[in-house]
KEROLUM-659974 format. One line per 8 residues: number of its first residue (from 1); their letters; for each residue x, y negated, z of N, C-alpha, C. Coordinates in Angstrom, 2 decimals, always signed. Atoms other than C-alpha are relative to their C-alpha. Example, Ala and Ser with C-alpha at 12.3 -4.5 7.8 and 13.67 -1.06 7.14 Angstrom:
2
1 = as = +0.89,+1.19,+0.00,+12.30,+4.50,+7.80,+0.90,-1.20,+0.00  -0.82,+1.19,-0.06,+13.67,+1.06,+7.14,-0.77,-1.09,+0.73
//
This chain:
267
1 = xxxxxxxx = +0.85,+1.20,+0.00,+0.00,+0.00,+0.00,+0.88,-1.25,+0.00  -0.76,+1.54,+0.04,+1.25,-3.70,-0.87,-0.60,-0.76,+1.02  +0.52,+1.26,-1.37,+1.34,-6.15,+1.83,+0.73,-0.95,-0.66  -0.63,+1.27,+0.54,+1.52,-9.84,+0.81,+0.07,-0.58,+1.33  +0.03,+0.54,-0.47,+2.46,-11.99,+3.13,-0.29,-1.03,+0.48  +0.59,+1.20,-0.21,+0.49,-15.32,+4.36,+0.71,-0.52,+0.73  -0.76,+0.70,-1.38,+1.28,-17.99,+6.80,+0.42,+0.43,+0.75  +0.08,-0.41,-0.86,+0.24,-16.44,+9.60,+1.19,+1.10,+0.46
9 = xxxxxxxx = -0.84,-1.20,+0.13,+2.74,-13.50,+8.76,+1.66,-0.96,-0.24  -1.11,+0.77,+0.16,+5.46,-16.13,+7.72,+0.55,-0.72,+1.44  -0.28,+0.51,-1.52,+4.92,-18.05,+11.01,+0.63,+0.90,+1.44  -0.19,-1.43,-1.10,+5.04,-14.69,+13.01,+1.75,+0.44,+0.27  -1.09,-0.41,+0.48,+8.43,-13.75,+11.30,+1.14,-0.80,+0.35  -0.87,+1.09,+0.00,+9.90,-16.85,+11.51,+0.41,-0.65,-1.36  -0.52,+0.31,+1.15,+11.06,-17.20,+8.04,-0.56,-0.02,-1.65  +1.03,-0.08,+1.45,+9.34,-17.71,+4.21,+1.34,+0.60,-0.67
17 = xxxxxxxx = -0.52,-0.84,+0.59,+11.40,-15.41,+2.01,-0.35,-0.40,-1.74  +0.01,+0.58,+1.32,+12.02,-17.05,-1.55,+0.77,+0.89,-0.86  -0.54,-0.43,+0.62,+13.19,-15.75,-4.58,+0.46,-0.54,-1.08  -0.69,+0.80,+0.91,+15.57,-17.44,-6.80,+0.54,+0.66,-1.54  -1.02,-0.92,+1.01,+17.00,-16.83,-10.58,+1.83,-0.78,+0.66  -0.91,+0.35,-0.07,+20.30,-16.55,-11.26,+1.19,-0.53,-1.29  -0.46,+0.05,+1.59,+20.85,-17.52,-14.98,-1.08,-0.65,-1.12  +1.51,+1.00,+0.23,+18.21,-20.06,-16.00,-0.36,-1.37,+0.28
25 = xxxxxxxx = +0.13,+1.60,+0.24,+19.88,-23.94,-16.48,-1.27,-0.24,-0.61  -0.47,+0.55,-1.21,+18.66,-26.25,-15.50,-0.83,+0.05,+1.24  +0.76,-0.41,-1.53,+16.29,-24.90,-12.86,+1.06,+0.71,+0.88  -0.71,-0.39,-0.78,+18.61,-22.64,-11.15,+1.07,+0.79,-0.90  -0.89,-0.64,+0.48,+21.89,-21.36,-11.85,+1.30,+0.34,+0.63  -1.25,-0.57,-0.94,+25.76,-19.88,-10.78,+1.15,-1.33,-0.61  -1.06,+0.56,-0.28,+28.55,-22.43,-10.45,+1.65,+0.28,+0.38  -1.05,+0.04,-0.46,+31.67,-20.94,-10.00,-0.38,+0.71,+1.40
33 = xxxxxxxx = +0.60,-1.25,-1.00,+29.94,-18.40,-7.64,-0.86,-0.69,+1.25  +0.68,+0.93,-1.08,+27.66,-21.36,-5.95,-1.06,+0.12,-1.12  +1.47,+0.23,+1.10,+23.76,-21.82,-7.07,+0.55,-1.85,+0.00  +0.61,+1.28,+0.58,+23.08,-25.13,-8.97,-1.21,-0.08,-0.42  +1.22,+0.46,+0.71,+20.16,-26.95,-10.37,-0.88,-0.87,+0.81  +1.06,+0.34,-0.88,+16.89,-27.76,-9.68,-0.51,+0.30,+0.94  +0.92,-1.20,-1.12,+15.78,-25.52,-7.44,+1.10,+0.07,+0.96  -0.91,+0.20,-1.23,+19.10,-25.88,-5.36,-0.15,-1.06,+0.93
41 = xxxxxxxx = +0.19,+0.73,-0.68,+18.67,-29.33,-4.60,-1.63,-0.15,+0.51  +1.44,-0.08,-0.28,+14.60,-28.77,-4.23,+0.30,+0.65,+1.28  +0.68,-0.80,-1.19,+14.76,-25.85,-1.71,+0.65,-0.95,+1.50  -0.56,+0.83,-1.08,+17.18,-28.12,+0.67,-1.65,-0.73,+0.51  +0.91,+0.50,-0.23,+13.97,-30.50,+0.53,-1.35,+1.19,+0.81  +0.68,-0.87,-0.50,+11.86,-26.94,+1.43,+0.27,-0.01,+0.63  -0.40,-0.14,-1.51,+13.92,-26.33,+4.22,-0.61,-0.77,+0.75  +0.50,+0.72,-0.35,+13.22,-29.04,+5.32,-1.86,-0.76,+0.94
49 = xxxxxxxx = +1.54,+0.01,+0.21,+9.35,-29.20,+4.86,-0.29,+1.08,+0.92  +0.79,-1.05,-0.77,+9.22,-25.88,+6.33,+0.59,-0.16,+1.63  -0.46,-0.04,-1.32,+11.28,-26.57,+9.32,-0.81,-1.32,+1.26  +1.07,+1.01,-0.65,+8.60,-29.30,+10.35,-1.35,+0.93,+0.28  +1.00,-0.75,-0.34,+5.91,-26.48,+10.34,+0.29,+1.47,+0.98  -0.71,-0.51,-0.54,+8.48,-24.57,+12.18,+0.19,+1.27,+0.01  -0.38,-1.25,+0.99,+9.94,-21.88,+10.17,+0.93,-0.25,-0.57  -1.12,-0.05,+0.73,+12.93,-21.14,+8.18,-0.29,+0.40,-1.46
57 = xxxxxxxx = +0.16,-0.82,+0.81,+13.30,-20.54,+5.06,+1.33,+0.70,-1.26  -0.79,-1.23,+0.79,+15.14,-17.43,+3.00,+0.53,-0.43,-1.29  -0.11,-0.34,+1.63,+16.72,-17.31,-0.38,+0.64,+1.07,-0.34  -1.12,-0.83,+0.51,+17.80,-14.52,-2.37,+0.06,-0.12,-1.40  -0.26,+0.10,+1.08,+19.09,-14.71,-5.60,+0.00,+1.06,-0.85  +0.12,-1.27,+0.95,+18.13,-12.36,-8.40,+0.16,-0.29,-1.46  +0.12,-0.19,+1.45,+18.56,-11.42,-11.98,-1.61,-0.32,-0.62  +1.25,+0.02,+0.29,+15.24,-12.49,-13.64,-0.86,+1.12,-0.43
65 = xxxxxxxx = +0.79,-1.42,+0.58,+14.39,-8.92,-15.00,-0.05,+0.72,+1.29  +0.22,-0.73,-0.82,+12.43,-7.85,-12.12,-0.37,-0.74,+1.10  +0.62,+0.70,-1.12,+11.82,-10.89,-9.85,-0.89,-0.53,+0.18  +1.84,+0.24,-0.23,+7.97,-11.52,-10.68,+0.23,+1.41,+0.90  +0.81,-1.32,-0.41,+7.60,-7.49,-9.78,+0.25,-0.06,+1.54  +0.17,+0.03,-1.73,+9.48,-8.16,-6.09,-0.69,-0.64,+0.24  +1.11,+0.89,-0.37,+6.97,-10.88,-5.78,-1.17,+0.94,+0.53  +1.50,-0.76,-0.25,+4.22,-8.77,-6.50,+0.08,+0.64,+0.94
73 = xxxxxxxx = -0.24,-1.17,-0.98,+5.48,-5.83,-4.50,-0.16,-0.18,+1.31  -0.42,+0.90,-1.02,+5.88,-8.19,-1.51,+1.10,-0.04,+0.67  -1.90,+0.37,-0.32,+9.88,-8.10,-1.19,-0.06,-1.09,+0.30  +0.00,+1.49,-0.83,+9.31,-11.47,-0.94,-1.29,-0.94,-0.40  +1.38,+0.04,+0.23,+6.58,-13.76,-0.68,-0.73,-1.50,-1.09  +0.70,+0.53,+1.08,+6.78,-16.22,-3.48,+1.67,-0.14,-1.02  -1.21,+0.62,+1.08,+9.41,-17.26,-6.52,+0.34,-1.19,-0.33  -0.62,+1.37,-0.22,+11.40,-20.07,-6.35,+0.50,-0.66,-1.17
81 = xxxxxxxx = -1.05,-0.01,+1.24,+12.14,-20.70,-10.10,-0.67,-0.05,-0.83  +0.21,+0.39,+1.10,+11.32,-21.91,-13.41,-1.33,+0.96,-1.11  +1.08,-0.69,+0.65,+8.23,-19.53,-14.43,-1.09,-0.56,-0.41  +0.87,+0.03,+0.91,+5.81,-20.23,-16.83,-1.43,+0.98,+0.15  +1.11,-0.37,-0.48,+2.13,-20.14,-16.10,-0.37,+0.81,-1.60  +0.58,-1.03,+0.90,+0.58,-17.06,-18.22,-1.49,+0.65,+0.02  +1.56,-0.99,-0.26,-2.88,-15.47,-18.75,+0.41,+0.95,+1.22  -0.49,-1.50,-0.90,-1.09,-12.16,-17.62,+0.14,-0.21,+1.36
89 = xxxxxxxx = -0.51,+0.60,-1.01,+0.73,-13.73,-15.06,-1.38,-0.75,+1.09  +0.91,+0.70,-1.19,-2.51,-15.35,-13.30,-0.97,+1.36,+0.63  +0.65,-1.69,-0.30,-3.93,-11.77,-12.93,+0.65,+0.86,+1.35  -0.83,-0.35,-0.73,-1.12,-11.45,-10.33,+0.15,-1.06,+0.79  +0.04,+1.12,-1.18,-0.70,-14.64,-8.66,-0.53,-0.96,-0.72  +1.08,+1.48,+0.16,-2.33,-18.07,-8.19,+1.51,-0.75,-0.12  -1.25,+0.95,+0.28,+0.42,-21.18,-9.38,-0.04,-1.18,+1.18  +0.28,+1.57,+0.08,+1.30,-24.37,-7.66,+0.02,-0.58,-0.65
97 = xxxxxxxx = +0.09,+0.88,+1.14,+0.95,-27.15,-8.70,+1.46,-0.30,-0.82  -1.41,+0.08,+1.20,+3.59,-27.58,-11.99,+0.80,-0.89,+0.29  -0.91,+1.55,+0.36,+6.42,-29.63,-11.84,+0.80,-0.34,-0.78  -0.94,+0.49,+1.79,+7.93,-29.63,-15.57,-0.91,+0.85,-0.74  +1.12,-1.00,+1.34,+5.82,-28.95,-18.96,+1.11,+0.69,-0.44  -0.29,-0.98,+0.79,+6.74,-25.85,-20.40,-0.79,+0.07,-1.28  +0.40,-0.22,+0.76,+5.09,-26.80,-23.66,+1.41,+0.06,-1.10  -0.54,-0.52,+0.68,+6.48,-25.14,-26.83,+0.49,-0.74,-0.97
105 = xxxxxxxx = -0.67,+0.41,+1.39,+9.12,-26.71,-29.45,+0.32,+0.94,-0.71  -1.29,-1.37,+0.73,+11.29,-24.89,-31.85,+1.24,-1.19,-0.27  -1.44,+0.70,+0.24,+14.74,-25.96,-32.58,+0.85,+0.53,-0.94  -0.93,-0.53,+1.15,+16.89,-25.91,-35.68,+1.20,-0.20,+0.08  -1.57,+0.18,-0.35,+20.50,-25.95,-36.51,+0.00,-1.62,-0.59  -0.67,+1.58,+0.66,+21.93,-29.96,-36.69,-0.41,-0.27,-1.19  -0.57,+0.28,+1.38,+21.44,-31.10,-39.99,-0.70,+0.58,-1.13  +0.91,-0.48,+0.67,+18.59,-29.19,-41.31,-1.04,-0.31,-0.37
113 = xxxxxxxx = +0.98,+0.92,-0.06,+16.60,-31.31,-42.63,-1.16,+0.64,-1.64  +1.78,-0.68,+0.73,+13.63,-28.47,-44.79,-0.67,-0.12,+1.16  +0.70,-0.49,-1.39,+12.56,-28.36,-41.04,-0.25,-1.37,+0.01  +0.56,+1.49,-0.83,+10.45,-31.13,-39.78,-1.37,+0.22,+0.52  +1.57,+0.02,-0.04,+6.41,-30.94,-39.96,-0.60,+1.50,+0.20  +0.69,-1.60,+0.15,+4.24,-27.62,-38.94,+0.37,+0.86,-1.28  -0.04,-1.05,+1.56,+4.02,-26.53,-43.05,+1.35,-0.02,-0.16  -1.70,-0.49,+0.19,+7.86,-26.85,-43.11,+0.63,+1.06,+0.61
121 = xxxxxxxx = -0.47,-1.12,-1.21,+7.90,-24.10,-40.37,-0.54,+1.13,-1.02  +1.02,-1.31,+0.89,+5.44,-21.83,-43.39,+1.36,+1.10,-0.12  -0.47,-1.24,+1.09,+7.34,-18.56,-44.51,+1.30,+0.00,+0.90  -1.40,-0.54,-0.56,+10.78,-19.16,-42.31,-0.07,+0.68,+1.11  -0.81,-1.48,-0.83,+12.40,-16.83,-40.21,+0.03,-0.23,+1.65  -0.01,+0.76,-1.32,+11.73,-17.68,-36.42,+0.74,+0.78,+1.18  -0.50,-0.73,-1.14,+13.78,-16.27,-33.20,-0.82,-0.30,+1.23  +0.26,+0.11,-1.08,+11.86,-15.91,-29.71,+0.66,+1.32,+0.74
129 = xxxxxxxx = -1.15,-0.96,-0.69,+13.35,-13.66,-26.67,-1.58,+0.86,+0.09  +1.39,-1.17,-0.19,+11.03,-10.19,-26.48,-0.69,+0.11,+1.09  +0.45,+0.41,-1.44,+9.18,-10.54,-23.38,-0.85,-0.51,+0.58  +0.18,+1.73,-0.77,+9.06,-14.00,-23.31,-1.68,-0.42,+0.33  +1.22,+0.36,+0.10,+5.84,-15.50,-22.33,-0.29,-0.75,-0.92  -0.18,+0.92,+1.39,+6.15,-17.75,-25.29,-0.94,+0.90,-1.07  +0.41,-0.97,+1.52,+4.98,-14.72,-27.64,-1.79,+0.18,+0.26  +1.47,+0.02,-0.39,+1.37,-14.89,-25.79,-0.72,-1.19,-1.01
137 = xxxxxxxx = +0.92,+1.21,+1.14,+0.85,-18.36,-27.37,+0.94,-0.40,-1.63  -0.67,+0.35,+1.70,+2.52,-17.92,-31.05,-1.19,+0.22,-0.47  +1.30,+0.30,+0.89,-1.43,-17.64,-32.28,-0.42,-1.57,+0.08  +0.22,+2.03,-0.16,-1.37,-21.95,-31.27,+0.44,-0.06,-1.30  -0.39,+0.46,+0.59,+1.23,-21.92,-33.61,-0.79,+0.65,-1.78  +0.38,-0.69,+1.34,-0.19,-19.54,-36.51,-1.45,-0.90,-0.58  +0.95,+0.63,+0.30,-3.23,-21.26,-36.18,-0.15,-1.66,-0.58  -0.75,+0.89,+0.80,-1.45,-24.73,-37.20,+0.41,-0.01,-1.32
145 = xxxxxxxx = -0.32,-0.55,+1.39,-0.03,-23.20,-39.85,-0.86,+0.52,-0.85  +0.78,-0.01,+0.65,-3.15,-21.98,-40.93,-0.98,-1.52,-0.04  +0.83,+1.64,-0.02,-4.75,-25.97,-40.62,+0.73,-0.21,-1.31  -0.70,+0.20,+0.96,-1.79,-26.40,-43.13,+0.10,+0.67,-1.06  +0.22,-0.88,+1.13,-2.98,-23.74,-45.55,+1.35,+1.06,-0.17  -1.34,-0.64,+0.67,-0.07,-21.80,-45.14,+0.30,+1.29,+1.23  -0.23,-1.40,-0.55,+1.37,-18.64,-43.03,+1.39,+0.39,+1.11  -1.45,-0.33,-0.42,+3.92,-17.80,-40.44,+1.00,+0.91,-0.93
153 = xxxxxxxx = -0.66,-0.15,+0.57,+7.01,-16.45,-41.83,+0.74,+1.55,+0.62  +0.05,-0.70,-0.42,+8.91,-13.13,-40.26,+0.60,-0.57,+1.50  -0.13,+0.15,-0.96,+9.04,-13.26,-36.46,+1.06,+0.83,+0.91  -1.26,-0.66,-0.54,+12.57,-11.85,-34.74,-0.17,-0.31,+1.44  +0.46,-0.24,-1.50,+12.26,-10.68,-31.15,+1.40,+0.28,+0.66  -1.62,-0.69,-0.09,+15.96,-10.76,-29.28,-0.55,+0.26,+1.51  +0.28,-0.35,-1.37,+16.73,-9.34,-25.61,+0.33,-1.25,+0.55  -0.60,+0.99,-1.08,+18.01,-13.03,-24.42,+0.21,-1.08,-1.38
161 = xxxxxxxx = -0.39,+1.33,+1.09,+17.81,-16.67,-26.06,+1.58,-0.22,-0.66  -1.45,+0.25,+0.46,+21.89,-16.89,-26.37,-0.36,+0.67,-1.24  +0.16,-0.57,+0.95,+21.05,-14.27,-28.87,-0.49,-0.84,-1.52  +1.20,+1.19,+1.26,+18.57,-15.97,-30.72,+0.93,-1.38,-0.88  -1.02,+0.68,-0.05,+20.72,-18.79,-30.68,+1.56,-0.41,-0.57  -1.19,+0.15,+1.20,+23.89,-17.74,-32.26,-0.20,+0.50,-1.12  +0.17,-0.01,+1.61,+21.92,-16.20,-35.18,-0.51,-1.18,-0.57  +0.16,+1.10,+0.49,+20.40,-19.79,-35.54,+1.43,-0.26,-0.50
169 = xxxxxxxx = -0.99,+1.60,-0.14,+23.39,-21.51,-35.27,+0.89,+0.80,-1.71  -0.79,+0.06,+0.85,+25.03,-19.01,-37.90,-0.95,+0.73,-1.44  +0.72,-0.04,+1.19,+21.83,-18.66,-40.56,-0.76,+1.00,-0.56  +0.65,-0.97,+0.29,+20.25,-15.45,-39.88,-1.72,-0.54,+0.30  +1.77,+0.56,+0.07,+16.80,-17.67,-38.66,+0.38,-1.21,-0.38  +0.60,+1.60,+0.22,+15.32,-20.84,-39.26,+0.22,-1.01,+1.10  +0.95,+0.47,-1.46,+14.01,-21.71,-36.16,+0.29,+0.67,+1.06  +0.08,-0.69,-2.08,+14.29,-20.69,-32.02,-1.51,-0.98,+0.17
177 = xxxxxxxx = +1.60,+0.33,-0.86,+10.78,-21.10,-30.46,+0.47,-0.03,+2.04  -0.16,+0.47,-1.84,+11.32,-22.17,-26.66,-0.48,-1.05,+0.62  +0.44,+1.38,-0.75,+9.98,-24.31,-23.88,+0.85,-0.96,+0.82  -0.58,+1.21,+0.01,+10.63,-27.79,-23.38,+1.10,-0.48,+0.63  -1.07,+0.00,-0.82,+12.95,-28.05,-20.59,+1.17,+0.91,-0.58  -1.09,-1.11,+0.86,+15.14,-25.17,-22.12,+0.34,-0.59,-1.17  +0.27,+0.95,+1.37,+14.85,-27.15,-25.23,+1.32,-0.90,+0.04  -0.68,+1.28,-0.13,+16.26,-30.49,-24.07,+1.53,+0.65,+0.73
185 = xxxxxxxx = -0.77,-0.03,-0.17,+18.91,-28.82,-22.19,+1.21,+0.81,-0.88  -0.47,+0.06,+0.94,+19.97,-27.11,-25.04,+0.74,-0.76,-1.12  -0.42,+0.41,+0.73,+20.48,-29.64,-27.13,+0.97,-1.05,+0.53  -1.11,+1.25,-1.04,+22.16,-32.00,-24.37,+1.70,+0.86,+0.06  -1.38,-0.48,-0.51,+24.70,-29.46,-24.08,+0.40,+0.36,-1.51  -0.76,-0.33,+0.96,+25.31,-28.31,-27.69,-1.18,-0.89,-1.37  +0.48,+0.55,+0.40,+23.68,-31.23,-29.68,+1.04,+0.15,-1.53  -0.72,-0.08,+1.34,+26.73,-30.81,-32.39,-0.79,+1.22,-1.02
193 = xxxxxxxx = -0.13,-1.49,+1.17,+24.85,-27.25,-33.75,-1.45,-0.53,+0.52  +1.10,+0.24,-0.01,+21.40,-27.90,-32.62,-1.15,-0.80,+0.06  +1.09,+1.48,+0.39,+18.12,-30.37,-33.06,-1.36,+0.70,+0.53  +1.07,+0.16,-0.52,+15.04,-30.58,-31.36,-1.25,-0.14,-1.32  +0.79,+0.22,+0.03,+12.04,-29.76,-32.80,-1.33,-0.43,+0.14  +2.03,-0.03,-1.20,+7.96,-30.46,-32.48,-0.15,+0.75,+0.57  +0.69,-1.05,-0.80,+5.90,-28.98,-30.34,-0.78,+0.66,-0.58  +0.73,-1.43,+0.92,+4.49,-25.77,-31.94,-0.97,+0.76,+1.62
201 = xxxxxxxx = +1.16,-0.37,-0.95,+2.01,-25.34,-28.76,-0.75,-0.65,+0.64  +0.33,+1.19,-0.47,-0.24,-27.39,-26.86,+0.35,+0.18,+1.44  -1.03,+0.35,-1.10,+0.58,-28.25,-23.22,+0.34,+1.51,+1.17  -0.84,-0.97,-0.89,+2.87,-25.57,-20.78,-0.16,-0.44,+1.25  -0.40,+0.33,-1.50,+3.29,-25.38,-17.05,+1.28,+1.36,+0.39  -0.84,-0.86,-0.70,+6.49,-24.34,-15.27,-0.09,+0.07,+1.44  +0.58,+0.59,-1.34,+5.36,-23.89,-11.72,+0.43,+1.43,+0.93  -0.73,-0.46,-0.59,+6.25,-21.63,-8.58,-1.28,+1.38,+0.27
209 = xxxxxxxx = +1.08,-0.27,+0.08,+3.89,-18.65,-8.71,+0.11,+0.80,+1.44  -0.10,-0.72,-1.07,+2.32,-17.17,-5.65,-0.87,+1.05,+0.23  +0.47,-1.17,-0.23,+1.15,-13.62,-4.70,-1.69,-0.44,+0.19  +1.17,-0.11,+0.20,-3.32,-13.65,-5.19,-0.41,-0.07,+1.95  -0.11,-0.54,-1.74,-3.34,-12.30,-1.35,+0.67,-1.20,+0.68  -0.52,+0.83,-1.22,-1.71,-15.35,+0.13,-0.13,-1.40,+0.17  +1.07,+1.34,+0.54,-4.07,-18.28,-0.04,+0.63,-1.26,+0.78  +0.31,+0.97,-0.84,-3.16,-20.17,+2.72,+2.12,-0.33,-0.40
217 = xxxxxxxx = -1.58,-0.03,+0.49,+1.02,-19.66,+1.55,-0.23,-0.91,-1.42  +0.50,+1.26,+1.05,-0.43,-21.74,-1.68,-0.31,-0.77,+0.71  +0.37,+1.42,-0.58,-1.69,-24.48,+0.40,+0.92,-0.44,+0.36  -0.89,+0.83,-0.60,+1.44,-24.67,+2.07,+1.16,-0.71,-1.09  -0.74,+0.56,+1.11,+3.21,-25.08,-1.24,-0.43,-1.36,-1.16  +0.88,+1.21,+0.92,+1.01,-27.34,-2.76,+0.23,-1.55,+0.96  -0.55,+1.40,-0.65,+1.41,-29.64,+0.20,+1.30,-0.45,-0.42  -1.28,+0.68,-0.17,+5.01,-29.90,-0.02,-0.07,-0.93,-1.37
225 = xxxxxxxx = -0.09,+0.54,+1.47,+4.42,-30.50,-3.79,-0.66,-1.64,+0.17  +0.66,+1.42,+0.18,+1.93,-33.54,-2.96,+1.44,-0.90,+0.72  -0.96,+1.03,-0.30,+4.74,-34.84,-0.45,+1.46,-0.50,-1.09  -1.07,-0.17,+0.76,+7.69,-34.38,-2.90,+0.10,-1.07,-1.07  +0.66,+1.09,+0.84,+5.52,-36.18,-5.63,-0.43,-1.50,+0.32  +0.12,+1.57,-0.49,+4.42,-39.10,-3.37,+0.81,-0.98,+0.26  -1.44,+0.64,-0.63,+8.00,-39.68,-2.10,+0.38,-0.28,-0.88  -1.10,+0.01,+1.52,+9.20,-39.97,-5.86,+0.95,+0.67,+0.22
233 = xxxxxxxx = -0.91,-1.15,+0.22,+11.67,-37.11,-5.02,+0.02,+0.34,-0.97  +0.06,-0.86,+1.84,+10.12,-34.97,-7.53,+0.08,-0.55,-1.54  -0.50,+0.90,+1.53,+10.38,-37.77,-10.45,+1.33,-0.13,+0.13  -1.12,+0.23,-0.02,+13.79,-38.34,-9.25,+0.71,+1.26,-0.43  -0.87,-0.91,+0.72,+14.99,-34.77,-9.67,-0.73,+0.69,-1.38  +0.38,-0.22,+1.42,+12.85,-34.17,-12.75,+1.04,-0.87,-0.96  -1.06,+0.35,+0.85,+14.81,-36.82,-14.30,+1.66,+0.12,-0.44  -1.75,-0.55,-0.12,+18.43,-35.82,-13.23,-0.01,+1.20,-0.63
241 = xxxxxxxx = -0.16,-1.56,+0.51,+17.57,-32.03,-14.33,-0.57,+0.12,-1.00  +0.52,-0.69,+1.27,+15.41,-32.19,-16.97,+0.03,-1.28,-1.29  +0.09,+0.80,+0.64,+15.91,-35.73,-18.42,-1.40,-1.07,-0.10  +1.06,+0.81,+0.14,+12.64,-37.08,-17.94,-1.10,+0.57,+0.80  +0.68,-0.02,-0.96,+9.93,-36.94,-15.11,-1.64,+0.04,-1.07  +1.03,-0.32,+0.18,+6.51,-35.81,-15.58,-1.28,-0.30,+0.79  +0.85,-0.05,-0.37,+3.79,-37.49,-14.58,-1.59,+0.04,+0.01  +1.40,-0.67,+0.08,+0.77,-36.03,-16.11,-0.12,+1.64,+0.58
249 = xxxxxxxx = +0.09,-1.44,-0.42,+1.14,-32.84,-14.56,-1.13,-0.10,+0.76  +1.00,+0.03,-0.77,-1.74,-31.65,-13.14,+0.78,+0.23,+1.83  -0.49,-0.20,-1.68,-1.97,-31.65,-9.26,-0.28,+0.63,+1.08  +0.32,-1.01,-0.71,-3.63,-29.11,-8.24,+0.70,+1.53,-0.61  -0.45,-1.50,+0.61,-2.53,-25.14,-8.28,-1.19,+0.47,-1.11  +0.64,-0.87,+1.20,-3.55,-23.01,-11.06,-0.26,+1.58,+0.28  +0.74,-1.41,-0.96,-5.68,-19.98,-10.05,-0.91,+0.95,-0.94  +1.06,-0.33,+0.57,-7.70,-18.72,-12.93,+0.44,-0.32,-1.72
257 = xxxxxxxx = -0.63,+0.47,+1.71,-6.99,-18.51,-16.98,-0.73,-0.76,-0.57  +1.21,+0.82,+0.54,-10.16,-20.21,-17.59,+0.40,-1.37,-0.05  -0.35,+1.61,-0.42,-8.87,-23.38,-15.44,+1.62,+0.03,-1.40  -0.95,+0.01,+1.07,-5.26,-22.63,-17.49,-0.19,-0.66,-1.64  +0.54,+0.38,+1.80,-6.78,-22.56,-20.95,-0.71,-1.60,-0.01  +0.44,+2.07,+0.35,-8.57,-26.32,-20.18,+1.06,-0.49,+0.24  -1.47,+1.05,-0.25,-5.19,-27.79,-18.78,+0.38,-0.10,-1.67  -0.75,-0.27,+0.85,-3.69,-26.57,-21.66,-0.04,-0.52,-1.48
265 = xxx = +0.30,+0.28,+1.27,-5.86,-27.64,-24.43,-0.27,+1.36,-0.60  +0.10,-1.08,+1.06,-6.47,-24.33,-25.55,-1.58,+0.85,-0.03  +1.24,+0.18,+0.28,-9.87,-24.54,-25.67,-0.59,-0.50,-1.25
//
């Protein structure tokens, strides 16, 4: 039997038990055998938050293949890291509230200028990672492409964006399909080989998802989120990490695909 953990069980314990990636600029990442990112300088601010409701709180750092399932399992009792709200994914836990759009660009190599407009995307060769939650909403994009009378092109599935990535860069695709934050920091860091495309989806959430079973462990995350947001923290490290602060995000958690699909526009 799965046991999730709530407040009450957090308070009991002493400690909230987070789960971090470990390979997933610029939300969280390894330094020279230290975490960085967003989520480094965020959880300091958790500590914090939680040590006023008087509790500690945990991190452990994991490989991403496999740290929704400890969630679920209740290894630990929420994920501390850059996940992308999903149909699937809400079937399993309820979200807080978002704090960076994960809506969908694509990105070409530098200098490629057949790529620009939806129908310029018709018939080429696109890279996404196999998995990804991205591949749930490539009917946004088909369906664009059909507004434009025209047809996606063949769709290449790798085990990991780098992948994707160096067949862009050396002419086996067209196109990389990825969300926004991943996007921009992409091209900040290797702007000589790569270019920012449109958005080929309508709007994303990257938000902290939490186990269905632990209602009152969402409230407590959602608060911190309202304080974080009121203090201008959270615009402050949105802009240091992701280049630009977000303040249409919605502000409540996301609990339901129904509510999802209206945020989203995909209605």
């Amino acid at each position: 039997m799965i046991v999730h953990a709530d407040i009450a069980d957090v308070e009991k314990r002493g400690y909230l038990s987070v789960a971090t990636e470990d390979d997933y600029a610029p939300f969280n990442y390894i330094v020279d055998g230290k975490p960085e990112g967003f989520h480094k300088e965020l959880l300091e601010d958790l500590k914090a938050y939680a040590k006023e409701k008087g509790f500690d709180v945990r991190q452990e750092i994991l490989p991403w293949t496999g740290l929704l399932a400890s969630v679920s399992s209740g290894q630990y009792d929420m994920a501390f890291t850059g996940a992308l709200v999903t149909d699937d994914r809400l079937r399993v836990f309820n979200f807080a509230p978002p704090f960076a759009s994960a809506q969908h660009f694509y990105v070409k190599r530098a200098g490629d200028d057949r790529l620009g407009d939806i129908a310029s995307l018709c018939g080429k060769t696109a890279g996404l990672q196999a998995g990804s939650a991205l591949l749930a909403r490539l009917p946004e994009l088909k369906k664009m492409m059909a507004d434009a009378d025209c047809k996606i092109g063949e769709v290449v599935e790798y085990q990991s964006y780098p992948e994707a990535y160096a067949d862009l860069a050396n002419g086996r695709l067209d196109y990389v399909i990825n969300a926004l934050i991943s996007v921009n920091d992409l091209v900040k860091t290797r702007g000589d080989t790569f270019a920012k495309g449109i958005a080929v989806s309508g709007d994303g959430f990257a938000a902290w998802p939490v186990p269905k079973k632990s209602p009152e462990l969402l409230k407590l995350v959602t608060g911190f989120m309202d304080q974080i947001r009121d203090s201008g923290r959270l615009a402050e490290l949105q802009t240091k990490w992701f280049g630009e602060s977000f303040p249409a995000m919605p502000k409540e958690p996301i609990t339901d695909v129904e509510q999802f699909h209206t945020l989203a526009g995909m209605k």
